[in-house]
N, C-alpha and C positions, 0 to 999 in steps of 0.2 A: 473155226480155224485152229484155236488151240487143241482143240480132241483130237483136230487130224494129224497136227503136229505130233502131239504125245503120243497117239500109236502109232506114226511113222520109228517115233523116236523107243519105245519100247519094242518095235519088231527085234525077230531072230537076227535079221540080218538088215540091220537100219540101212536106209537107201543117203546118200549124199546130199547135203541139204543147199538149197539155195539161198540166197544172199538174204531174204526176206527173213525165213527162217531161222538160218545160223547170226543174224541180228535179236531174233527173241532168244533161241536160243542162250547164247551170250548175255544178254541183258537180265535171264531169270537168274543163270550164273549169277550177277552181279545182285541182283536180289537174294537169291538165297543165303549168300556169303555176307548181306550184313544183318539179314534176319537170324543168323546162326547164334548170336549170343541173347534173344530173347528180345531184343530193346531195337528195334528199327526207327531212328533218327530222323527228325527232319533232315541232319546234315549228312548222312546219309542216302536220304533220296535226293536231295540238292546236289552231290556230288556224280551219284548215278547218273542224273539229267544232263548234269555237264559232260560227264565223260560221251552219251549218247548224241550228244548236240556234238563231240567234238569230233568222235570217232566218224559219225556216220553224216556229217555234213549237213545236221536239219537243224529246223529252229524250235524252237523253247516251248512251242507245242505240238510237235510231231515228238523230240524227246519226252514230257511227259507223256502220251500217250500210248510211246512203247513201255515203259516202265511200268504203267498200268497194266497191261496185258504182258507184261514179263510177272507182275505181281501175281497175276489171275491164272499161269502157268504156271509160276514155282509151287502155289499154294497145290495145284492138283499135282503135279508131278513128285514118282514116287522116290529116287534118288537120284543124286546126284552123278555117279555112272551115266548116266544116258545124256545129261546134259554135256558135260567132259567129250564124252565119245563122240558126238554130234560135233563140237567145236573142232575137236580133235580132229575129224577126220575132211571137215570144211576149211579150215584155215592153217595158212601153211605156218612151219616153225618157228621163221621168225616173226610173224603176226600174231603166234600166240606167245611168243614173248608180251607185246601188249595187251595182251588179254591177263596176263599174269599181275602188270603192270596195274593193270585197271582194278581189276581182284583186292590189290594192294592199298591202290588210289581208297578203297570203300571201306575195308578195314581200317586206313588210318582218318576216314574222313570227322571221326568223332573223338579224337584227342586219344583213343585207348584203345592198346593191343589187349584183344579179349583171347584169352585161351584156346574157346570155343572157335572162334574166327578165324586165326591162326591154325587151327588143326584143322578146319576144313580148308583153308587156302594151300596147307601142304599138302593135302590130297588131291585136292584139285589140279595143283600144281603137275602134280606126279602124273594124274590120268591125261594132263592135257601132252604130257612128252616130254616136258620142261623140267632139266636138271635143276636142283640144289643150288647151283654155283649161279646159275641162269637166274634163279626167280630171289635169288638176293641182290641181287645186280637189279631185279626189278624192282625189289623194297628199296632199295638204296635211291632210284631213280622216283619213284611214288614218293620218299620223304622229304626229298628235294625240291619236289612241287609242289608240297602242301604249307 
C-alpha cells in the first residue's frame, strides 16, 4: 500500500488522491514536520494521534495505526514536494488552512519552536498555497489550543 502510494505520489504527473490516501498522505506531513528537529516526542506522537482522532472522526486505535503507517511512509519517502503536492492538489484551500493549523498543533506540541521545524512548516506552508498572513493566523489559532 505504501509503495503504491509513493509511486503514484513520485509519478510525472501524480494522479488525485483519494480520501484514504490524502489521509496518509497528510499524516506523514504531520510526521515529518515533528521528526524535522532530530527529537520525535512522545508529545508529539500524542498530539498527532489527537489531531487524527479528531480530524478524521476515528478512535484511538484507528488513529494510532495511521500514524504508524504515516511513520513507515515518511521514513521511505524522498521529500517533502510530493507530500505538499498530493495534499495540495486533494484538499481544497480552506481545508488546508487546517492542515497548516495541524502542522503548527506538532511543532508546538513539545513546549519549543525548533528552527528546523519552523523552516520546514514554512515550506510546507508555501507548497500547500497558503499565504504568510494565512498560516500565522494558523499559529496563532494552534497556540490557543495548546
Amino acid at each position: 500500500m505504501i509503495k503504491e502510494l509513493l509511486g503514484r505520489l513520485l509519478a510525472p504527473v501524480p494522479e488525485p488522491l483519494d480520501d484514504g490516501d490524502a489521509r496518509l498522505a497528510l499524516s506523514a506531513l504531520l510526521v515529518r514536520i515533528a521528526r524535522a528537529d532530530h527529537n520525535y516526542t512522545d508529545e508529539e506522537r500524542d498530539r498527532i494521534d489527537r489531531i487524527l482522532l479528531t480530524r478524521y472522526d476515528m478512535d484511538l486505535g484507528g488513529a494510532i495505526l495511521l500514524r504508524e503507517q504515516a511513520e513507515a511512509m515518511e521514513a521511505e519517502a524522498p521529500d517533502t514536494v510530493r507530500f505538499t503536492r498530493a495534499i495540495k492538489d486533494a484538499v481544497p484551500y480552506e481545508n488546508r488552512m487546517g492542515v497548516v493549523e495541524s502542522l503548527w498543533q506538532v511543532v508546538l506540541a513539545d513546549g519549543e519552536r525548533d528552527p528546523a521545524e519552523d523552516a520546514l512548516l514554512r515550506l510546507s506552508a508555501n507548497l500547500l498555497g497558503v499565504n504568510d498572513v494565512d498560516s500565522a493566523r494558523a499559529r496563532q489559532r494552534a497556540e490557543a489550543s495548546t
